[in-house]
C-alpha positions as CSV (number, residue, x, y, z in Angstrom):
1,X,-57.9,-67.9,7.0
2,X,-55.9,-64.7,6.8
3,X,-54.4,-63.7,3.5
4,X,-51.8,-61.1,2.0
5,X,-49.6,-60.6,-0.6
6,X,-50.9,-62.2,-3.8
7,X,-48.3,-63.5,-6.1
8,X,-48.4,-65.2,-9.6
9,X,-52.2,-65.7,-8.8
10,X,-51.6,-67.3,-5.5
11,X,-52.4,-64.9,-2.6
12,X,-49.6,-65.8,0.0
13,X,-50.7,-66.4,3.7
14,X,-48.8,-64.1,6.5
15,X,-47.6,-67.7,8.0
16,X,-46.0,-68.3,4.7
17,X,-44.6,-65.0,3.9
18,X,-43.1,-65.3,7.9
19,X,-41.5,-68.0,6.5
20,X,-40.3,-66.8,3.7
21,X,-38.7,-64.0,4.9
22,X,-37.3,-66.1,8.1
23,X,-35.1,-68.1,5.1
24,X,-34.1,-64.9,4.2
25,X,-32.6,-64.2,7.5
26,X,-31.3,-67.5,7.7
27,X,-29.6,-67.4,4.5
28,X,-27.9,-64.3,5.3
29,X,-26.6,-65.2,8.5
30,X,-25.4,-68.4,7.0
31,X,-23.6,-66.0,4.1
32,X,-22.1,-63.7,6.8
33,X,-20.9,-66.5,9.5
34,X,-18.8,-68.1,6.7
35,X,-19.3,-71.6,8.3
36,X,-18.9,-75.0,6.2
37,X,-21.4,-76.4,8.2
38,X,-25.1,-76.1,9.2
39,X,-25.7,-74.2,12.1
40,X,-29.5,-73.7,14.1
41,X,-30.6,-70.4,13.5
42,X,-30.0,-69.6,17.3
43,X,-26.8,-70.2,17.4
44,X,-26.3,-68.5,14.4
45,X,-27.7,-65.3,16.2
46,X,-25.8,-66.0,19.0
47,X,-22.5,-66.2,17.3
48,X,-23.0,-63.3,14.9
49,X,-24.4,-60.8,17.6
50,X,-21.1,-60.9,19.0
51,X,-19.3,-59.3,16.4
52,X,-22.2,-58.2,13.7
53,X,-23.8,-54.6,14.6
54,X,-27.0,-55.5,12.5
55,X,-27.6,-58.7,14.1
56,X,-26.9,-57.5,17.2
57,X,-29.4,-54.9,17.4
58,X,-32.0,-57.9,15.9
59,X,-30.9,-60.1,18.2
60,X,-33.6,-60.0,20.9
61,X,-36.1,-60.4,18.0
62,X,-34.8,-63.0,16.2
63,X,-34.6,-65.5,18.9
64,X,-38.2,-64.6,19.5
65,X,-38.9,-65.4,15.5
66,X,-37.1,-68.6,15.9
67,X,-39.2,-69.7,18.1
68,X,-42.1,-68.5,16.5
69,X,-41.4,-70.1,13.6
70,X,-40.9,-73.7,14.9
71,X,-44.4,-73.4,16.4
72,X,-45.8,-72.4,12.8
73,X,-44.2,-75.0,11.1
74,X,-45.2,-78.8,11.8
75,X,-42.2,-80.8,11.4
76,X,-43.4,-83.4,13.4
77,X,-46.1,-85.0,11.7
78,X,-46.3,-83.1,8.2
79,X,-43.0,-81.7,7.0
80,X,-43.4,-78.5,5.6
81,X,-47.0,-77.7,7.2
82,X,-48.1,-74.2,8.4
83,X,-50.3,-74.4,11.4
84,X,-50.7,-70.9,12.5
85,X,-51.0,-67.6,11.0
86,X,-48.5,-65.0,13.0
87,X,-50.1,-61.8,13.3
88,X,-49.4,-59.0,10.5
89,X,-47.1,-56.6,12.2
90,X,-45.3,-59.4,13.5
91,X,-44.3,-60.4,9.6
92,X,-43.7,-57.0,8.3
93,X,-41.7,-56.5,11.2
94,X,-39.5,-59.7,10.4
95,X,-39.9,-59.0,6.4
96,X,-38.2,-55.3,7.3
97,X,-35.8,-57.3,9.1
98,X,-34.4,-59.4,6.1
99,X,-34.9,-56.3,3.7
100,X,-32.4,-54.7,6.8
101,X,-30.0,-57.5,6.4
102,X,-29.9,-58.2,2.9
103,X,-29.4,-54.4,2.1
104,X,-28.1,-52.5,5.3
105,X,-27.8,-48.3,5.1
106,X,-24.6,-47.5,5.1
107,X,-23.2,-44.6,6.3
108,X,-21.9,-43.4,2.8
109,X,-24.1,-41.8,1.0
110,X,-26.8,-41.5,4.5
111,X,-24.2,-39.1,6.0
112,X,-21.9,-37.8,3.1
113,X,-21.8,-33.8,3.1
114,X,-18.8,-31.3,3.4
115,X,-16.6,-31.4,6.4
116,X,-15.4,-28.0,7.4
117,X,-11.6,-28.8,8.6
118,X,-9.3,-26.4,10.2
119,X,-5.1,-26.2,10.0
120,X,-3.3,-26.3,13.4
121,X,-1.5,-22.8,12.2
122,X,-5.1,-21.0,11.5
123,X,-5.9,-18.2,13.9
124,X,-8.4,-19.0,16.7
125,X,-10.3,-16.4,16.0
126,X,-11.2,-17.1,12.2
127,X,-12.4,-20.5,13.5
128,X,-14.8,-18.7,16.0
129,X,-15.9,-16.6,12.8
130,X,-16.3,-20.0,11.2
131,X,-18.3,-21.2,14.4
132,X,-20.6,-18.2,14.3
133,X,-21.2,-18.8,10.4
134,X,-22.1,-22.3,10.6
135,X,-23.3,-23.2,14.2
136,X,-20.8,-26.5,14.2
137,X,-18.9,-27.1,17.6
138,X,-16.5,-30.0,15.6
139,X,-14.2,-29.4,13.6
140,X,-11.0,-31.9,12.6
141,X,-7.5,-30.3,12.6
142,X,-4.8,-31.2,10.5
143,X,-1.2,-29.8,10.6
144,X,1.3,-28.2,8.1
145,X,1.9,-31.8,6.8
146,X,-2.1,-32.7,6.1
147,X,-2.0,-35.3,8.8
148,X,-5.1,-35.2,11.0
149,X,-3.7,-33.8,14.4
150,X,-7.1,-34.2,16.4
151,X,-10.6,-32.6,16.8
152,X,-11.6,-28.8,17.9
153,X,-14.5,-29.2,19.9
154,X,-16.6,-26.6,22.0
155,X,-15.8,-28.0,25.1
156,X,-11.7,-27.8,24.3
157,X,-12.5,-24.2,23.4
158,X,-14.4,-23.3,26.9
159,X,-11.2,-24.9,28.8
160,X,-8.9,-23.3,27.0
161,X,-10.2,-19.7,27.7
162,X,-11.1,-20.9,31.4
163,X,-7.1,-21.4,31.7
164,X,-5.9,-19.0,29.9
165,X,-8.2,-16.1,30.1
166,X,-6.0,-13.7,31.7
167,X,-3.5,-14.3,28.3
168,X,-6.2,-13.6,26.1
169,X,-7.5,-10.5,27.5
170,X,-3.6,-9.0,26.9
171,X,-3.0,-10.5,23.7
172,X,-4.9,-10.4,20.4
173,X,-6.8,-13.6,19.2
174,X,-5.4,-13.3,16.2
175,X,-2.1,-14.4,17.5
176,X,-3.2,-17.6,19.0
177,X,-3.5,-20.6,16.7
178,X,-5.9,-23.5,16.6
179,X,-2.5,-25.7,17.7
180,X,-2.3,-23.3,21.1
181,X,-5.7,-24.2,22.0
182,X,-5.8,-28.1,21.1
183,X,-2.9,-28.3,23.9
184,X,-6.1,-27.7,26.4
185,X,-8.2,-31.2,24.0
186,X,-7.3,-33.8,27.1
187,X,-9.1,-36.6,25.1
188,X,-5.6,-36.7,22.8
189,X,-7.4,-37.6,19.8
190,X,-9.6,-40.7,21.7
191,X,-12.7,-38.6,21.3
192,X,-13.1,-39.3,17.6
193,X,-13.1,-42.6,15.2
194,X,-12.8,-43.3,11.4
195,X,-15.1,-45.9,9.9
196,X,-15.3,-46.6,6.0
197,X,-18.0,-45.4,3.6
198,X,-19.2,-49.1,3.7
199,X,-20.0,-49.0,7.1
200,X,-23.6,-49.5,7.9
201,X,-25.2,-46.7,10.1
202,X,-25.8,-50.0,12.5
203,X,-21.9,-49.4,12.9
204,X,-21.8,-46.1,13.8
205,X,-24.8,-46.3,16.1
206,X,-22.4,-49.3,17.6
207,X,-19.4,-46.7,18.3
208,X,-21.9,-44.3,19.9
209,X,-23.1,-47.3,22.3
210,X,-20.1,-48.6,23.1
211,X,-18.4,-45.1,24.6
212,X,-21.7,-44.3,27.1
213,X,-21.5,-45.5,30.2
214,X,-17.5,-46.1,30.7
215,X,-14.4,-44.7,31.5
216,X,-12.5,-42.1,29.3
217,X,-14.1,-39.4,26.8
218,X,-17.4,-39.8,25.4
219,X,-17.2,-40.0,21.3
220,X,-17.7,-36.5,19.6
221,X,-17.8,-37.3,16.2
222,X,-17.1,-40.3,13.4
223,X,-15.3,-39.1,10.6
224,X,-16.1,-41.0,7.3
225,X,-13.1,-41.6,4.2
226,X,-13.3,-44.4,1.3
227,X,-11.4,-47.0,3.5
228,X,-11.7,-45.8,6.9
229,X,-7.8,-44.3,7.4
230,X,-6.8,-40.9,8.8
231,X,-4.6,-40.2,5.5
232,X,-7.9,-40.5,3.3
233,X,-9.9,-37.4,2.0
234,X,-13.3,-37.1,4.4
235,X,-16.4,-38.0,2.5
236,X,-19.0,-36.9,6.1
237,X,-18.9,-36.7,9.5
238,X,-21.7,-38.1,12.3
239,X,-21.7,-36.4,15.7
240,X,-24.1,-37.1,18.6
241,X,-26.3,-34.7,16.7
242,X,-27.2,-37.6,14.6
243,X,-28.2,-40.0,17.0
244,X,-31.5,-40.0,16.2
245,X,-31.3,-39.7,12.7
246,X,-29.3,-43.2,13.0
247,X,-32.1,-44.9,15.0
248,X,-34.5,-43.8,12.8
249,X,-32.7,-45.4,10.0
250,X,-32.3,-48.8,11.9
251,X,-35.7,-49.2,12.3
C-alpha cells in the first residue's frame, strides 16, 4: 500500500491525504457561498464558478475530484472506508488546490511597484523622453485637479502622429500636451480597470479573459489602489506584459 506524509507517527496514505485536503476545499467553498444549508460539493462548484475567479479556473478539476473522491470512499457498506489510493500527482495537485483557496495571491504585494503617471498639461515630448528612459508604453493621466483623465498608450501615440503629422512637423513638440494627444485615445477610458490590493491575481487574470475575443478595446492595463477607486493613490499596475507572470502564479 502506498504511503506519504507521516504525521504524529502515523504515515498518512495519498487516499487519505486526497481526502483531507478535498474537506479543505469543501470547507472553503461552504465559507465563501455563505449558504445556511448543506450543499453537494458539485453544486457548490457549480454555483461559485459563476461569480468566484479561483473556483472558476478549478472548476474543471474539481468536478473531476468529486468524483474521484466518491469512488475512494465506501459509503455504501463501511462509512468512512478508503478503497483506493489516487495516484500522487493527482493529490498534490488537489492539496495545491486547497493551499490556492485557503490562501489566494493577491495582487497586492505580487504586483505593487511605482507607477510612472503623467498630467494632461505635460509636454508630449517629456513623456517620449520618459518613454525612451523606461521602455513603458502605459502611462495613466490625470488632470490639473488629480483626477485620473485616462491612459497614454503607444498605440494612442502612433494615431495621433498618423493624424496630425503634418502639425507636428510645423510646430515644436514642446507645445503639444499629453491632453492634445489623448483626444486621438478612442477607447475613452474603457481600455483600463481599477481592482483593490485584495484582489487575487485569479481576478486580474479574470479581467484579462473576459476583454479577448469581444467587441470594444482590448484591456491595456489594471491599475491597483487600497480599495479599488480612481481617487485612490496607485499602489501597481498589471498590463498584458504580465500575463504570464499571473498564470504562473495560478498554478
Amino acid at each position: 500500500m502506498a504511503i506519504s506524509m507521516f504525521q504524529g507517527g502515523y504515515s498518512l496514505r495519498f487516499s487519505e491525504r486526497f481526502v483531507a485536503a478535498y474537506n479543505r476545499i469543501e470547507r472553503e467553498m461552504t465559507k465563501r457561498a455563505k449558504l445556511d444549508r448543506y450543499v453537494g460539493f458539485a453544486q457548490l462548484v457549480r454555483r461559485l464558478a459563476r461569480t468566484d475567479s479561483t473556483i472558476a479556473q478549478f472548476a474543471d478539476e474539481l468536478f473531476e475530484y468529486g468524483e474521484l473522491r466518491n469512488a475512494i470512499v465506501h459509503d455504501a457498506f463501511e462509512p468512512g472506508r478508503l478503497i483506493a489510493e489516487p495516484h500522487p500527482d493527482v493529490v498534490e495537485r488537489m492539496e495545491h488546490i486547497a493551499e490556492v483557496l485557503e490562501r489566494p495571491p493577491l495582487v497586492i504585494p505580487e504586483f505593487e511597484r511605482k507607477v510612472y503617471t503623467v498630467r494632461s498639461q505635460d509636454s508630449i515630448l517629456d513623456v517620449m523622453g520618459l518613454i525612451r528612459q523606461l521602455g513603458y508604453t502605459q502611462f495613466p493621466v490625470y488632470d490639473q485637479d488629480g483626477k485620473f483623465a485616462g491612459l497614454l498608450t503607444d498605440r494612442c501615440l502612433a494615431r495621433w502622429l498618423t493624424f496630425e503629422l503634418d502639425k507636428v512637423r510645423e510646430n515644436s513638440l514642446e507645445e503639444i500636451t499629453v491632453a492634445h494627444v489623448t483626444v486621438y485615445d478612442k477607447t475613452k477610458g474603457r481600455n483600463v480597470t481599477f481592482l483593490p490590493k485584495k484582489a487575487t491575481v485569479f481576478d486580474a487574470y479574470n479581467e484579462f479573459e473576459c476583454r479577448m475575443g469581444i467587441d470594444g478595446p482590448r484591456l491595456e492595463a489594471i491599475l491597483i489602489t487600497e480599495r479599488g477607486k480612481k481617487d485612490e493613490p496607485l499602489l501597481g499596475i498589471i498590463t498584458p506584459w504580465d500575463i504570464f507572470r499571473l498564470r504562473s502564479l495560478m498554478g
